[in-house]
Biopython code that builds the backbone (N, CA, C, O; Angstrom):
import numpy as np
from Bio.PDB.StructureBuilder import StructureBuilder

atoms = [
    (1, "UNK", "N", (-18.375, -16.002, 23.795)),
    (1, "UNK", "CA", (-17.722, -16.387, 22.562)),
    (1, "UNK", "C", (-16.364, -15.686, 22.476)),
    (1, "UNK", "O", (-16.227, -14.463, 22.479)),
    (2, "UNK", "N", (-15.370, -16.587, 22.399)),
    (2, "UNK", "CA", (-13.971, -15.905, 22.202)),
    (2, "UNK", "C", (-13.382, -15.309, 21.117)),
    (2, "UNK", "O", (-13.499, -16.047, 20.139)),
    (3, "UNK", "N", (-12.890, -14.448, 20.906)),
    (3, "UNK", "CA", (-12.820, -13.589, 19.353)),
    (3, "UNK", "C", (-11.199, -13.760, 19.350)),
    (3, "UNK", "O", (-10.565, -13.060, 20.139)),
    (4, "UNK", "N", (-10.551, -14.601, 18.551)),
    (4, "UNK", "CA", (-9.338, -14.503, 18.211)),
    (4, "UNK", "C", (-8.638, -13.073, 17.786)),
    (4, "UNK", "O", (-9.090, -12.308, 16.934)),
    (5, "UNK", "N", (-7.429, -12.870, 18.565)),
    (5, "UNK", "CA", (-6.861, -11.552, 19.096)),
    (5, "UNK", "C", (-6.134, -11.437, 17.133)),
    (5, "UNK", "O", (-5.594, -10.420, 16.699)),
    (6, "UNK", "N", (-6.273, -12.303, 16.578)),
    (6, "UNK", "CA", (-5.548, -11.520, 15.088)),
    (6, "UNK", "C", (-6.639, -11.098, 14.143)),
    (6, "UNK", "O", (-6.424, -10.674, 13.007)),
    (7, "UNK", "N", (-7.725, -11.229, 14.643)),
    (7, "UNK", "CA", (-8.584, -10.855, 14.163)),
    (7, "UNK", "C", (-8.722, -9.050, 14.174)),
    (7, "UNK", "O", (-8.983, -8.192, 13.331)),
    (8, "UNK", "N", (-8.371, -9.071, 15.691)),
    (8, "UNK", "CA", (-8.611, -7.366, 16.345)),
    (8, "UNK", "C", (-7.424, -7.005, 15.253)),
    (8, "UNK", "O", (-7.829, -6.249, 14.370)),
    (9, "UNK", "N", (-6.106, -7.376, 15.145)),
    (9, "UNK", "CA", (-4.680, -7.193, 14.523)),
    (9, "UNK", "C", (-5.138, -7.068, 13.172)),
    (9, "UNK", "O", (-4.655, -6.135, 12.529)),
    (10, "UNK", "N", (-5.907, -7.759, 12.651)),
    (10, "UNK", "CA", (-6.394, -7.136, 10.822)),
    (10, "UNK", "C", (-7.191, -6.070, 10.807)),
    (10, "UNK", "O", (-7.060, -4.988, 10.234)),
    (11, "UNK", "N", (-8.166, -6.553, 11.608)),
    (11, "UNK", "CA", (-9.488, -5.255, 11.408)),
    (11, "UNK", "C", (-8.566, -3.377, 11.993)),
    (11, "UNK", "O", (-8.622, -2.324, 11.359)),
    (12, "UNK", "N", (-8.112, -3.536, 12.837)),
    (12, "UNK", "CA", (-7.273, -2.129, 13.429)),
    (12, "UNK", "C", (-6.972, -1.097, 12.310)),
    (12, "UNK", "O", (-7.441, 0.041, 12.333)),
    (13, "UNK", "N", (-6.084, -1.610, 11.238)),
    (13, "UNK", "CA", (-5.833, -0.363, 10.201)),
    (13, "UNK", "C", (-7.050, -0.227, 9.263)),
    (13, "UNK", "O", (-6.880, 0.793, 8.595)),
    (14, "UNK", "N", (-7.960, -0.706, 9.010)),
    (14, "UNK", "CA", (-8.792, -0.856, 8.442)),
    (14, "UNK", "C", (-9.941, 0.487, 8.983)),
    (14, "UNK", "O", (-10.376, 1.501, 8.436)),
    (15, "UNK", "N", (-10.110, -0.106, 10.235)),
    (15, "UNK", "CA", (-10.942, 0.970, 10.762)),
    (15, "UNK", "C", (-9.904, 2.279, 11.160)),
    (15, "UNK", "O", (-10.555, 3.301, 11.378)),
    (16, "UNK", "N", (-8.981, 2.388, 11.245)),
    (16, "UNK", "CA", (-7.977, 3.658, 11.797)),
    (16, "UNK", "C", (-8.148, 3.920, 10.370)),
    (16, "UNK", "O", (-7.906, 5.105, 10.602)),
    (17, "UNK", "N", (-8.377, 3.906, 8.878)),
    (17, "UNK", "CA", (-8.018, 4.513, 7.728)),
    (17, "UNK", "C", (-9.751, 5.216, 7.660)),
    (17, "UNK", "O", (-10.138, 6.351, 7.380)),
    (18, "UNK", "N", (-10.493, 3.972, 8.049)),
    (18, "UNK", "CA", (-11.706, 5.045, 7.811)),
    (18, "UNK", "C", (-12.091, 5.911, 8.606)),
    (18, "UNK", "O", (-12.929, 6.738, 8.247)),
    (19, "UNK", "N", (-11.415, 5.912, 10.215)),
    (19, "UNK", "CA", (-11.881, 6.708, 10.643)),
    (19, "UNK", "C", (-10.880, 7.938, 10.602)),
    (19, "UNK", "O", (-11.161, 8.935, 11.266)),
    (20, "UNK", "N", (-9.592, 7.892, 9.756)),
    (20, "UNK", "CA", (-9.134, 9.619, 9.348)),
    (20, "UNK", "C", (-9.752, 9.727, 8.219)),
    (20, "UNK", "O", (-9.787, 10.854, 7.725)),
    (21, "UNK", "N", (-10.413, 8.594, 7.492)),
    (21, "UNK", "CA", (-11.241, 9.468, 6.461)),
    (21, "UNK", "C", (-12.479, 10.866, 6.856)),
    (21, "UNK", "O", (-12.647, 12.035, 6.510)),
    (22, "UNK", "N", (-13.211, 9.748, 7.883)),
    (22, "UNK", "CA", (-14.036, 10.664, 8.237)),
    (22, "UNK", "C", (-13.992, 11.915, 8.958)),
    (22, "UNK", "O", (-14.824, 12.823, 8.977)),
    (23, "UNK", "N", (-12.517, 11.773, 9.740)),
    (23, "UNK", "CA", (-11.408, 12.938, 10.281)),
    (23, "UNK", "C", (-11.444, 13.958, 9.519)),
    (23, "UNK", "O", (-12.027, 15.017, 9.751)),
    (24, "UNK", "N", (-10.600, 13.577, 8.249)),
    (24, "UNK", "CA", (-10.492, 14.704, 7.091)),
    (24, "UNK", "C", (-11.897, 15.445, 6.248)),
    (24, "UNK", "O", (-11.823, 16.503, 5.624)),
    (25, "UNK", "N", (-12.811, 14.838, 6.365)),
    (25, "UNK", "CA", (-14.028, 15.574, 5.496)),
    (25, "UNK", "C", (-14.702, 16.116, 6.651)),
    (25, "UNK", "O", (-15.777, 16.578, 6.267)),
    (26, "UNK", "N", (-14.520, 16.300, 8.157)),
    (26, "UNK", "CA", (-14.851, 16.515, 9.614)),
    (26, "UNK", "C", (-14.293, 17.553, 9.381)),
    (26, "UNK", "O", (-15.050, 18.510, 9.219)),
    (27, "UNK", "N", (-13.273, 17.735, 9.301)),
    (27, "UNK", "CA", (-11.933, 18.622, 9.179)),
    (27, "UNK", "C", (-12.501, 20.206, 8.166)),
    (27, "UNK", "O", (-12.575, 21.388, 8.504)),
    (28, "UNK", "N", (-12.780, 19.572, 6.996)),
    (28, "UNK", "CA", (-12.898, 20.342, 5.701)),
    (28, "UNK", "C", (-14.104, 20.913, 5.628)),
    (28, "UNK", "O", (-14.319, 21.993, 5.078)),
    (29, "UNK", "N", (-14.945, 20.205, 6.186)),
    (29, "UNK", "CA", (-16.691, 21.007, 6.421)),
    (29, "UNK", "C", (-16.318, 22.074, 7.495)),
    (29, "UNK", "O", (-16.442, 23.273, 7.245)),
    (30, "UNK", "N", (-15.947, 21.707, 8.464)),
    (30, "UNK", "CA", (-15.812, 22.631, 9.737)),
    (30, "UNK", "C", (-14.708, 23.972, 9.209)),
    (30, "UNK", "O", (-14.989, 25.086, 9.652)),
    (31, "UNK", "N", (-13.737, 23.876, 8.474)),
    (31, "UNK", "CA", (-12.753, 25.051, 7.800)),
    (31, "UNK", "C", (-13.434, 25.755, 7.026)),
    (31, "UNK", "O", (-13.136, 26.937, 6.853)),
    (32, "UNK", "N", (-15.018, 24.886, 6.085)),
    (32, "UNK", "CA", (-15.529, 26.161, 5.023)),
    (32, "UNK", "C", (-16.768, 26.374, 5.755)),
    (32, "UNK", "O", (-17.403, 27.295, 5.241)),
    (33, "UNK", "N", (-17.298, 25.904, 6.681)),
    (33, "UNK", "CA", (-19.016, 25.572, 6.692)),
    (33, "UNK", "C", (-19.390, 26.158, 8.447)),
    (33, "UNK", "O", (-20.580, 26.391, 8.661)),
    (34, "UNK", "N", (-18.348, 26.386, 9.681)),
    (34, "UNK", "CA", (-18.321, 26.894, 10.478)),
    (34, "UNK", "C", (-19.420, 28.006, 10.811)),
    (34, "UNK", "O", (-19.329, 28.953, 10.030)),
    (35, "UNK", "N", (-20.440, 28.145, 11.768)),
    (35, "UNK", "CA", (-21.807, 28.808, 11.862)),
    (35, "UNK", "C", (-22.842, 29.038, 11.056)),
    (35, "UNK", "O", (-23.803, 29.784, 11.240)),
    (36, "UNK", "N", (-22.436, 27.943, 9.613)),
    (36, "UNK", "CA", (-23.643, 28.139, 8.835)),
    (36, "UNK", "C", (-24.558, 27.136, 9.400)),
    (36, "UNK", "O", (-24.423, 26.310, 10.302)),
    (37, "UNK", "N", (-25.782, 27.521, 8.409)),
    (37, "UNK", "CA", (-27.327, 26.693, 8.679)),
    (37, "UNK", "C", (-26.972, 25.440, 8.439)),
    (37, "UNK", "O", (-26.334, 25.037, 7.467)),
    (38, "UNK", "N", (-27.525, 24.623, 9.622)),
    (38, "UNK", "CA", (-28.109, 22.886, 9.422)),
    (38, "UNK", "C", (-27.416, 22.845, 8.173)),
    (38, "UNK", "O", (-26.212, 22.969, 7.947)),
    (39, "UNK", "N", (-28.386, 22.648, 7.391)),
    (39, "UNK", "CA", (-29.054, 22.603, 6.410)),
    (39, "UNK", "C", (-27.874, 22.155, 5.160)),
    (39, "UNK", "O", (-27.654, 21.046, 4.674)),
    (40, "UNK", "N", (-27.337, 23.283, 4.919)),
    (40, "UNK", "CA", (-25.735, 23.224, 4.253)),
    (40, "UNK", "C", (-24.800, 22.667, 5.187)),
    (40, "UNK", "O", (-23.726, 22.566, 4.595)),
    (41, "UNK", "N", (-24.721, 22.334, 6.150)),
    (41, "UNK", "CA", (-23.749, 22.315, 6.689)),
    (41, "UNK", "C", (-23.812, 20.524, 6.356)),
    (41, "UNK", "O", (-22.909, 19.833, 5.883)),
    (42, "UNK", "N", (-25.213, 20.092, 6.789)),
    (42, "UNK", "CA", (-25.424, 18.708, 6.785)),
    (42, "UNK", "C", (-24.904, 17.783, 5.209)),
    (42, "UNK", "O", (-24.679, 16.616, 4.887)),
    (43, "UNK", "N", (-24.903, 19.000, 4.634)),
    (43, "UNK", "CA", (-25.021, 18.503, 2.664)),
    (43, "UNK", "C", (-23.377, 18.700, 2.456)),
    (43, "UNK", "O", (-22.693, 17.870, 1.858)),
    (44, "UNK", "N", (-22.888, 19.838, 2.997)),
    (44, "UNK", "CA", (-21.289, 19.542, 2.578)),
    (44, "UNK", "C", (-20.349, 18.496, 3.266)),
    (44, "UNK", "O", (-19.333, 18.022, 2.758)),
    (45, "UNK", "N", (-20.829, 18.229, 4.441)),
    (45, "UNK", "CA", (-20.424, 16.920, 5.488)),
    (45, "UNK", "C", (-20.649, 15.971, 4.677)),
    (45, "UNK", "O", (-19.774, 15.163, 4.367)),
    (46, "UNK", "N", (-21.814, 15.940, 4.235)),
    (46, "UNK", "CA", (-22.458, 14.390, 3.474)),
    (46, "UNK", "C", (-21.390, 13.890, 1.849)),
    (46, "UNK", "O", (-21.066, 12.800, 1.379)),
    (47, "UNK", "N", (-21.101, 15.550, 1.364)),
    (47, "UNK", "CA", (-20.588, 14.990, -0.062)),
    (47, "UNK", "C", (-19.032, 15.216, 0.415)),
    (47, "UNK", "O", (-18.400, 14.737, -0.527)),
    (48, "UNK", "N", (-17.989, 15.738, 1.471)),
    (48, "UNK", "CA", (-17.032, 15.515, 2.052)),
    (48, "UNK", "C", (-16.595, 13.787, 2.395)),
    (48, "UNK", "O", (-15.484, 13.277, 2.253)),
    (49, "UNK", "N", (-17.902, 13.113, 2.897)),
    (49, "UNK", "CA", (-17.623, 12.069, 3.497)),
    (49, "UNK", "C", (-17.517, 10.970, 2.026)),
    (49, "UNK", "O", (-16.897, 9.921, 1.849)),
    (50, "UNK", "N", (-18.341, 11.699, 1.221)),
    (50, "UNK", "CA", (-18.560, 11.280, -0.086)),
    (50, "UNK", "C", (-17.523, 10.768, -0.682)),
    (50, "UNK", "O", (-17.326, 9.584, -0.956)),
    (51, "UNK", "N", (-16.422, 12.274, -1.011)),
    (51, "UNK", "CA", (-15.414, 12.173, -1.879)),
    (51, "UNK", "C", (-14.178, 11.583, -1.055)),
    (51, "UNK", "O", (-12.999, 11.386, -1.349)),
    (52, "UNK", "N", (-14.834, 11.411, -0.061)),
    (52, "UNK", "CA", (-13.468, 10.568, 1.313)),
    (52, "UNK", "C", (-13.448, 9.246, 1.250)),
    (52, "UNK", "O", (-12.626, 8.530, 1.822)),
    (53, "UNK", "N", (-14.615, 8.774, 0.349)),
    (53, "UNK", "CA", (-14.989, 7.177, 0.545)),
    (53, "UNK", "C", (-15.561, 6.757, 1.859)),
    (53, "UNK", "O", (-15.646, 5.562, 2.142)),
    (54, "UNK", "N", (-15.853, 7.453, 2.458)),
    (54, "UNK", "CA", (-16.489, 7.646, 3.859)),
    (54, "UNK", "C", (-17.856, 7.556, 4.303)),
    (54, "UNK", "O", (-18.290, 7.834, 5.420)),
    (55, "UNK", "N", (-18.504, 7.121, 3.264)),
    (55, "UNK", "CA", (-19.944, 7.499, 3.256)),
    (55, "UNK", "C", (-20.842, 6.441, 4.264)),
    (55, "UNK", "O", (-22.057, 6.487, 4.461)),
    (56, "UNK", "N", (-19.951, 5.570, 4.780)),
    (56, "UNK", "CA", (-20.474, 5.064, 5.737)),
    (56, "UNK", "C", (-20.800, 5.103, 6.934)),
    (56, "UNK", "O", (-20.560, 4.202, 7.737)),
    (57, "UNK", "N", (-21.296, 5.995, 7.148)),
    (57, "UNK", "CA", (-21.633, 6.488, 8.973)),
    (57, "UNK", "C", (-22.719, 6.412, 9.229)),
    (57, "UNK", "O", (-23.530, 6.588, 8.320)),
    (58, "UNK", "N", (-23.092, 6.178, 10.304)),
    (58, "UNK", "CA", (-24.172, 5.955, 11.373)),
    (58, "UNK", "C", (-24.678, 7.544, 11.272)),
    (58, "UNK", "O", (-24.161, 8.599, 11.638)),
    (59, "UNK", "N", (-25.993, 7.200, 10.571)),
    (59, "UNK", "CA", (-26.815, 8.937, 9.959)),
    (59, "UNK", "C", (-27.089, 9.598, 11.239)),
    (59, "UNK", "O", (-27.736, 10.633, 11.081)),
    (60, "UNK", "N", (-26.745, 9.275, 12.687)),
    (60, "UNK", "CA", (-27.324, 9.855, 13.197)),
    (60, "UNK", "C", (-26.125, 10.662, 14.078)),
    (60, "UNK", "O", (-26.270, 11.660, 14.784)),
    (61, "UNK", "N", (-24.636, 9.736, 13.741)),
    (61, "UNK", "CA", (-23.656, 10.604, 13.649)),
    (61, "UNK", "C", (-23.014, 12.056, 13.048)),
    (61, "UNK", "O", (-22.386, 12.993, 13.541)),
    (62, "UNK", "N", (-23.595, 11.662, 11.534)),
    (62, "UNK", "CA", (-23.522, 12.772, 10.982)),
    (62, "UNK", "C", (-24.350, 13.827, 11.104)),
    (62, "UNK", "O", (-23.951, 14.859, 10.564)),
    (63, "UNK", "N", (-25.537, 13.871, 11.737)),
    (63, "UNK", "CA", (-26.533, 14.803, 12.056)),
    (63, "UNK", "C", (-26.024, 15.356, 13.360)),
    (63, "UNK", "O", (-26.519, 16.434, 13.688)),
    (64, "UNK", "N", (-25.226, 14.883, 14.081)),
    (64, "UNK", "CA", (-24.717, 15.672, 15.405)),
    (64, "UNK", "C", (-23.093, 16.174, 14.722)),
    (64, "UNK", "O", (-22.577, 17.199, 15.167)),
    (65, "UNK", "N", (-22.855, 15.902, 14.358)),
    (65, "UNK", "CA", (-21.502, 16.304, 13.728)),
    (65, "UNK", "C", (-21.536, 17.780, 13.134)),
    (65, "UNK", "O", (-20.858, 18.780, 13.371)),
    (66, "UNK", "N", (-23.038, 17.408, 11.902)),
    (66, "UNK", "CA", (-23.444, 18.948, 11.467)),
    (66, "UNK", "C", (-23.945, 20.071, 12.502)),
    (66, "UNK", "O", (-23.770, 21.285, 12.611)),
    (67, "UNK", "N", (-24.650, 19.085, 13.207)),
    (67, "UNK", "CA", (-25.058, 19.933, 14.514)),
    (67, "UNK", "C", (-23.849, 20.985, 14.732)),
    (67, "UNK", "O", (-23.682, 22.114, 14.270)),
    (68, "UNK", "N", (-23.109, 20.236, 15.563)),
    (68, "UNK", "CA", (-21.915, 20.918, 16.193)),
    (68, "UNK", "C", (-20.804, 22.030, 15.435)),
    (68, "UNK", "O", (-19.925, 22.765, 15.886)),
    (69, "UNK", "N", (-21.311, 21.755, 14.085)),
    (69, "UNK", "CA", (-20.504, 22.463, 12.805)),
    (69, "UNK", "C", (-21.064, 23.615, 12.601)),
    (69, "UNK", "O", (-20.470, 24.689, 12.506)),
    (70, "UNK", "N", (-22.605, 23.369, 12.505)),
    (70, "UNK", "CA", (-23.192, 24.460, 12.509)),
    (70, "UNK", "C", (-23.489, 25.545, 13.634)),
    (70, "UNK", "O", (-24.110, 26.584, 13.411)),
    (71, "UNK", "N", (-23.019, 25.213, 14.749)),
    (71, "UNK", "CA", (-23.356, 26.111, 15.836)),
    (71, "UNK", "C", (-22.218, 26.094, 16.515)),
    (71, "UNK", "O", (-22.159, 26.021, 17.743)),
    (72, "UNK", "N", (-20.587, 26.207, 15.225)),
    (72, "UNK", "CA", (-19.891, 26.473, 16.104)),
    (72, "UNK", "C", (-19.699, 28.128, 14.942)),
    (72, "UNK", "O", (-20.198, 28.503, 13.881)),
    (73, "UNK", "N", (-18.829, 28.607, 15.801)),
    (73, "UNK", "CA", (-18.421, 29.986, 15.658)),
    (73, "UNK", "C", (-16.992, 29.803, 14.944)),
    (73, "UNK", "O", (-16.079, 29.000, 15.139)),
    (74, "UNK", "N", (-17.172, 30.934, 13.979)),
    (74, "UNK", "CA", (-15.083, 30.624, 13.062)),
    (74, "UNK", "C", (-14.514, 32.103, 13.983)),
    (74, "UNK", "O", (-15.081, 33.195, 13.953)),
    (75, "UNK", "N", (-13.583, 31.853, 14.567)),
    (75, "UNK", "CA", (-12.615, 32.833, 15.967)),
    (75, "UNK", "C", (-11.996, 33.697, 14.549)),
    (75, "UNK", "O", (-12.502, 33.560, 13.436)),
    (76, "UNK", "N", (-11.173, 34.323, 14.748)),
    (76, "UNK", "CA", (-10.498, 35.139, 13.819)),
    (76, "UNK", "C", (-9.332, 34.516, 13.276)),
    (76, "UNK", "O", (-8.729, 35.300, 12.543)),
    (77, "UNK", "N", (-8.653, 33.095, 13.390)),
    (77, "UNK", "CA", (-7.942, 32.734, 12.605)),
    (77, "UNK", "C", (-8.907, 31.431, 11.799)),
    (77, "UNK", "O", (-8.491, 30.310, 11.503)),
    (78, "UNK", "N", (-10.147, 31.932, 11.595)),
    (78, "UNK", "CA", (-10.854, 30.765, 11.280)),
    (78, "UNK", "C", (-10.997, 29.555, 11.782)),
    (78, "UNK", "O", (-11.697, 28.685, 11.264)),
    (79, "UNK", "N", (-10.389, 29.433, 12.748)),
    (79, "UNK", "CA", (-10.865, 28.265, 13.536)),
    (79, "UNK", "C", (-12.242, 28.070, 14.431)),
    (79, "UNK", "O", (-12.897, 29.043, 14.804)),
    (80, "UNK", "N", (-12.538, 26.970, 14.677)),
    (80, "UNK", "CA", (-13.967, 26.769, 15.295)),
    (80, "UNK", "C", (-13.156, 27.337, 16.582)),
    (80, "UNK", "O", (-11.938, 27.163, 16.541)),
    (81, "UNK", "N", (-13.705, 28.016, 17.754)),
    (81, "UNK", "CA", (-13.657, 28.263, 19.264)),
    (81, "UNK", "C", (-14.870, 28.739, 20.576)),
    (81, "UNK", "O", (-14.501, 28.861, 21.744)),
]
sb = StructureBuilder()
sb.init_structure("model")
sb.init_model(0)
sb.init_chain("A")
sb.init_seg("    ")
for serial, (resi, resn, name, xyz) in enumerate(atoms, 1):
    if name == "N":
        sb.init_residue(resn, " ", resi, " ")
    sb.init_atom(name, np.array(xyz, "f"), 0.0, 1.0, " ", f" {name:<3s}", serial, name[0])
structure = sb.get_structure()
């Protein structure tokens, strides 16, 4: 089935806006939430993606996302490393 190429040309900013949404609340969990538990980490991701309008992700994305949030380490300029 052939998918008309202006189709790809509408949908493009559409998905590039949601996916710096989900960039930025990625962003903002990982700056406050860096080596904490699951647990919180999974709940401030969730209401980040929230207030991003973002709340649409594949749950099993966001459970590796927290994963990785939570078991990363904040270096001494607070960054994950």
């Amino acid at each position: 089935m052939a998918v008309d190429p202006s189709e790809y040309d509408k949908a493009m900013p559409i998905v590039a806006a949601h996916l710096a949404k989900i960039e930025r609340a990625v962003s903002r969990t990982r700056a406050s939430h860096a080596g904490q538990p699951y647990a919180a980490v999974h709940q401030a991701l969730a209401e980040a993606l929230r207030d991003e309008g973002a709340q649409r992700v594949v749950p099993q994305v966001v459970e590796e996302l927290a994963r990785q949030i939570s078991g990363a380490v904040a270096g001494p300029s607070g960054a994950a490393g």
